[in-house]
Each structure stands twice: as C-alpha cells, then as structure tokens.
C-alpha positions as CSV (number, residue, x, y, z in Angstrom):
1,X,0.0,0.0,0.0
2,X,1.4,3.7,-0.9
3,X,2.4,5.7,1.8
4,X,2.0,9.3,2.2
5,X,5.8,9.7,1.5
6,X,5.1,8.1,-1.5
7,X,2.3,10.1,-2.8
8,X,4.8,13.2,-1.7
9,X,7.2,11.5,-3.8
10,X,4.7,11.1,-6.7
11,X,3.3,14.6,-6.4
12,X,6.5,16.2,-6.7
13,X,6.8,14.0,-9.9
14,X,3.7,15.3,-11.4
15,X,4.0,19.0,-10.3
16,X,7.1,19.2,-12.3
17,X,5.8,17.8,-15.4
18,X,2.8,20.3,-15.4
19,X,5.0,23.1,-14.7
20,X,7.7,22.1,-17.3
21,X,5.3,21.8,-19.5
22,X,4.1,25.1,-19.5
23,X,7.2,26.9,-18.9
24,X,8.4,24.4,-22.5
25,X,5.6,25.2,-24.4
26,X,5.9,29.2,-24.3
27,X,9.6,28.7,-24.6
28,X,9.4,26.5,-27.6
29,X,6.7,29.4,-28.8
30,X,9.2,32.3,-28.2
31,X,6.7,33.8,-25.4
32,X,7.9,34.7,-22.5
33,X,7.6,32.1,-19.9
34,X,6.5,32.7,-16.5
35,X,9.9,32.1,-13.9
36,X,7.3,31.3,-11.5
37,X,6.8,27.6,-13.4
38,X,10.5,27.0,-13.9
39,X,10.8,27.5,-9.9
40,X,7.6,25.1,-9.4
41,X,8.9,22.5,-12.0
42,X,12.2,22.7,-9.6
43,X,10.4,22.8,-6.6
44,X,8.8,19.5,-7.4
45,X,11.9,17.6,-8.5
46,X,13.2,18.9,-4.9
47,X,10.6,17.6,-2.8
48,X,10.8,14.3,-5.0
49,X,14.6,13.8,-4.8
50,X,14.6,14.8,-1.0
51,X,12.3,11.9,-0.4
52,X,14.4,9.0,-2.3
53,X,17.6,10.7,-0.7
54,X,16.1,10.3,2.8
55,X,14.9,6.6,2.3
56,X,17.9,5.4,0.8
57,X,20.7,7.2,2.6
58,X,18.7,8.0,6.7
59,X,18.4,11.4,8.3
60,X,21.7,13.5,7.3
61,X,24.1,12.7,9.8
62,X,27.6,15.1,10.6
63,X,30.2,12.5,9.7
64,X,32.3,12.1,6.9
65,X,31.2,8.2,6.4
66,X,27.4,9.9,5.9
67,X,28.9,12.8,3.5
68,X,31.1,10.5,1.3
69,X,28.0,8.2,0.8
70,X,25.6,11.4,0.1
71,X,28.0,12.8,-2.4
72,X,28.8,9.6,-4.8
73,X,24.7,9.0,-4.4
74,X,23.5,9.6,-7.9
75,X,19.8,10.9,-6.3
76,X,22.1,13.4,-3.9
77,X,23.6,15.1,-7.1
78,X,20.4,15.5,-9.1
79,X,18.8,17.2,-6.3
80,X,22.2,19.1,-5.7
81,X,21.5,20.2,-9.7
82,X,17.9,21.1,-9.1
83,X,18.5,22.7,-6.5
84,X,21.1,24.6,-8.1
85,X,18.6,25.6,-11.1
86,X,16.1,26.7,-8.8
87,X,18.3,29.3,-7.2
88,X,19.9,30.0,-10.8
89,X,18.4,32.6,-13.9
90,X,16.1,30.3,-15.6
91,X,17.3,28.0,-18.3
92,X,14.8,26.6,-20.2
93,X,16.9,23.6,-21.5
94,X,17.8,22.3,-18.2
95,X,14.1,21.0,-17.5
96,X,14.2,18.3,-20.1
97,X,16.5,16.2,-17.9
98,X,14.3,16.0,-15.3
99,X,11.2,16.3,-17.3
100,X,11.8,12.9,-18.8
101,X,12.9,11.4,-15.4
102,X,9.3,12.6,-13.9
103,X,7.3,11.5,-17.1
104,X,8.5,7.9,-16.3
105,X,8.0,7.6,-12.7
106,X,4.5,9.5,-13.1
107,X,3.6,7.0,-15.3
108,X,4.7,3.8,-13.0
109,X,3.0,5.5,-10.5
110,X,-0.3,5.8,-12.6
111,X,0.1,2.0,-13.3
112,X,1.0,0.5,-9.6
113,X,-1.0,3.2,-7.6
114,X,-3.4,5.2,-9.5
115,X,-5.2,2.3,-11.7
116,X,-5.6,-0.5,-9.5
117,X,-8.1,2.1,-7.7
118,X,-10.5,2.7,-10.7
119,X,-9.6,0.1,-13.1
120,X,-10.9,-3.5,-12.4
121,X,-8.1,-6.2,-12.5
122,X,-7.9,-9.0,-14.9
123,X,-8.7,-12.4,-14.8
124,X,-7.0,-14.6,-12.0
125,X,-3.4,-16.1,-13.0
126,X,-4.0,-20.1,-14.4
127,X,-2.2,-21.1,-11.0
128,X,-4.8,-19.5,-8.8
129,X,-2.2,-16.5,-8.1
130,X,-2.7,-12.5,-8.1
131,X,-5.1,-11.9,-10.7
132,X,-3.4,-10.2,-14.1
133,X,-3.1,-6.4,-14.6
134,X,-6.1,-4.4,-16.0
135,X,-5.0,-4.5,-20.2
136,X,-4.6,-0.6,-20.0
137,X,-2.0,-0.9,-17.7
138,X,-0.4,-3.6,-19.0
139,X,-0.1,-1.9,-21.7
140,X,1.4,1.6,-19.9
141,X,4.3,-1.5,-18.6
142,X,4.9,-2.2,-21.9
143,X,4.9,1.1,-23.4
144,X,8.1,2.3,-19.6
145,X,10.0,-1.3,-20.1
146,X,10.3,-0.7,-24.6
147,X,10.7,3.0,-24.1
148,X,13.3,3.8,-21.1
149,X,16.4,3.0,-22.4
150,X,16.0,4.8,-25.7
151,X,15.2,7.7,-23.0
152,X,18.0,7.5,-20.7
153,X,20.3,8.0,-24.0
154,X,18.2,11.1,-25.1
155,X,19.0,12.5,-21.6
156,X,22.7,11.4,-21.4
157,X,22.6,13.6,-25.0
158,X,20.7,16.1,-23.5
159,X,23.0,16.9,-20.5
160,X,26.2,17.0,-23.1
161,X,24.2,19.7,-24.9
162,X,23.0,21.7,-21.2
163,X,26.8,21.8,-20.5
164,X,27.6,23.2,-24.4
165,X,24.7,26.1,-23.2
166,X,26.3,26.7,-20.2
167,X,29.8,27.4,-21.5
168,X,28.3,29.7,-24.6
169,X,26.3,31.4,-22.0
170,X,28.9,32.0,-19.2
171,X,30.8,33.6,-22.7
172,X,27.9,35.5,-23.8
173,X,27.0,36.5,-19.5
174,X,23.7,34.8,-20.2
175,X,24.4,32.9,-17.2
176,X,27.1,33.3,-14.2
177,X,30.3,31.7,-14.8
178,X,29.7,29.5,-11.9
179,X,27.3,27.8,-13.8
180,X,29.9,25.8,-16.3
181,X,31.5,25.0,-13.0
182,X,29.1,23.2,-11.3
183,X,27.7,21.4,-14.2
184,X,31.1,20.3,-15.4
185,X,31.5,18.7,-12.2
186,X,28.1,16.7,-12.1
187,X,29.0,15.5,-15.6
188,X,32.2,14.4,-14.4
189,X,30.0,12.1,-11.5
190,X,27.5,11.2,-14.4
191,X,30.4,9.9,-16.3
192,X,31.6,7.4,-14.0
193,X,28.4,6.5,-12.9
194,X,26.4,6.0,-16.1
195,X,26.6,3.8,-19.1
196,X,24.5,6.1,-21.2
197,X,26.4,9.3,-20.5
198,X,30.0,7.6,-21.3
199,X,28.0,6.0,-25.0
200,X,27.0,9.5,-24.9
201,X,30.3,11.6,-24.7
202,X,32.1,8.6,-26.7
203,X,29.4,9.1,-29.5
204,X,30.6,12.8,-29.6
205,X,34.2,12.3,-29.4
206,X,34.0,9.8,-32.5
207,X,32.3,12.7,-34.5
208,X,34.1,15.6,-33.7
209,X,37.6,13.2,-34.1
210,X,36.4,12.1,-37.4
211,X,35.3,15.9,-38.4
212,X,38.7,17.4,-36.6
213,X,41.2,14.9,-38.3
214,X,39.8,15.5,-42.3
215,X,42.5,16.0,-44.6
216,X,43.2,19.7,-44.9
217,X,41.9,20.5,-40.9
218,X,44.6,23.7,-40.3
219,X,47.4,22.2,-38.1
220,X,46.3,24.4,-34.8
221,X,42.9,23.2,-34.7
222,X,44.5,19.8,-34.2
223,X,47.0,21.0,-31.5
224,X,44.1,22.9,-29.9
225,X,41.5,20.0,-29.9
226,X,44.7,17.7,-28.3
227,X,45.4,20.2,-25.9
228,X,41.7,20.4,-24.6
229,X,41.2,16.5,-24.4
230,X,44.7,16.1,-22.5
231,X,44.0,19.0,-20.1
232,X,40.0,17.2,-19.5
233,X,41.7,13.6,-19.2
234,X,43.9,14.8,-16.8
235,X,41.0,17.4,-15.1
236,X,38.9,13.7,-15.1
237,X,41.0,12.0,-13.6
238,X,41.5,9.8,-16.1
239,X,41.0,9.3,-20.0
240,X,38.0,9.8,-21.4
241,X,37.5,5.5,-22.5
242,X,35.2,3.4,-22.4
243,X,34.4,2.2,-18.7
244,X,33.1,-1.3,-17.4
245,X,29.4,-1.5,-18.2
246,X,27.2,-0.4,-14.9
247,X,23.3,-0.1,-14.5
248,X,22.2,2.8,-14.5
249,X,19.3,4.3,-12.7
250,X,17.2,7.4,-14.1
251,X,16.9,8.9,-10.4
C-alpha cells in the first residue's frame, strides 16, 4: 500500500511535469515564460529527490562516512542540480532532464497506484495467483519497459548539450560563470556512474575526431583539440575511455 511519502514523492513528480510543460511550451513558442513555473517544475523535483535521498541514505548525519555516501549518491547530485537551477536565472533547456525522469515515474505510479483504484483487474493467473493487470495498464508497462532506455540515451545527449549552453552562455554572460563550474562537475560524477552518459560523450568524441582529423583541418585546430582533451583527461582524472558496463538508474 502507498504511503504518504510516496504520494509526496509522486506529487512532486507530477507538479514538475505540469510546470515544465508550461514553462516548454511558451519557450518552444518564443513567449515569455513565467519564472514562476520554472521554480515550481524545480520545486517538485526537490521535494521528490529529498524523499528517495532520505529513504535510501537515513536522516543526514555530521560524519564524513554519511557525506562520502551522500555525495557519490546519484539521487544526492540531481537534487544538488535542481537545486542549483532553482536558485539559478532560468534555463529553459535544463528541465528536459528531469522532465523525462518525472514522465516515467509518473507513469509507473499511474500504473502501480493510480489504476488499481479505478480500473478493475484481470482475470486470476491459471495457477490461482494474483489476478493479471487491467489490459490498459499492461499496456502503460509495456509502453516504460520498450521505451526507457531509448530515454536515458536522449538525456545522457541532453545533459552533453546543457553543459555546451552553459559554456556559450557563461561567454555570452547569459548565465554566471559559476554555472559551467558546477555542471562540469556533475558531468564528471555522471560519467563514471552512467553507461548512457559515457556512449554519450564517446558518441561525440567519434564525431568531432572524425570531423577534426579531415584532410586539410589547419594544423592548430589539431593541436588545440589535443590540448583540450589532455587538459580534460587529466581534469577527469583519467582518460576519457570506455568504462566497465554499470546499471544505470534514471533517479
């Protein structure tokens, strides 16, 4: 049975969809969006994340045991990020991370919580076991178990293109030059921790290699490309290769 938490952790899920949707959708229409939904979509991923922080890692405690587990905690640094955004100038592009994160979880919600209370369930199991899912929602399984992989690699995409952003806009003063910073360093934990972001930047690398080292590139394009991967291996902490293969989890 959901708990209270649990509807918390839910609501925050859906409260950031509805207000990244909105906030999107006048973006996408070159309107100007209302700050107010960017800092409710942020709000809602912050209640969320605080939630699945305090059930898997316990009330904060003042020891560096407690710390070091928060701060390798892949939950801990997306609501670190959020709550980053939230106290930063609005950029639109940030919400798709978590906008696809919520739309998933919203819609396991809908189909472990929300449906079994309206929708009537199946026929029993041939074994006399629980009876089978309502169709719609097996359906809504389905749909999250063929779709969430090809989602996770959209994001790990996504985030590569938030940190390009970040850097033209810390150029341009669109955004502090803190900003670049801080995301350079949660990309840093994202690589390490996540298949899809390492296929991600390898993806990248591949193109811009194959792009930088055409016949005729001028020499000091080269030696300025080298120069930036050597100074990020070494920035890393190691080179940018492929790692072992590890799950990744969307929150």
């Amino acid at each position: 049975m959901a708990t209270t938490q649990h509807y918390l952790w839910a609501g925050g899920h859906f409260i950031l969809l509805v207000s990244s949707f909105r906030y999107l959708l006048a973006w996408a229409l070159f309107r100007s969006p209302s700050p107010w939904w960017y800092k409710t979509s942020y709000f809602g991923s912050i209640v969320s994340y605080a939630i699945v922080c305090h059930k898997s890692l316990g009330t904060p405690q003042p020891n560096a045991a407690w710390i070091k587990r928060a701060l390798v905690d892949e939950n801990v640094q997306y609501l670190l990020l959020a709550f980053f955004w939230w106290t930063s100038k609005p950029i639109a592009f940030s919400l798709f991370p978590y906008a696809i994160f919520s739309l998933f979880h919203a819609l396991t919600f809908t189909r472990t919580t929300l449906m079994p209370q309206f929708l009537p369930p199946g026929p029993p199991s041939a074994n006399g076991g629980q009876p089978a899912p309502h169709p719609l929602a097996k359906k809504l399984q389905v749909w999250v178990k063929a779709n969430y992989d090809t989602a996770m690699k959209a994001v790990a995409f996504i985030e590569l293109l938030i940190m390009a952003r970040v850097l033209l806009g810390a150029i341009t003063f669109r955004n502090s030059l803190l900003t670049p910073i801080f995301y350079a360093h949660f990309l840093r934990q994202r690589y390490y921790q996540s298949a899809f972001t390492r296929n991600a930047v390898n993806v990248v690398n591949l193109r811009i290699e194959g792009y930088i080292r055409q016949p005729g590139t001028p020499p000091v394009a080269l030696q300025i490309w080298d120069t930036f991967k050597s100074v990020l291996a070494r920035w890393a902490g190691s080179t940018l290769a492929p790692q072992p293969a590890a799950g990744a989890r969307a929150q």
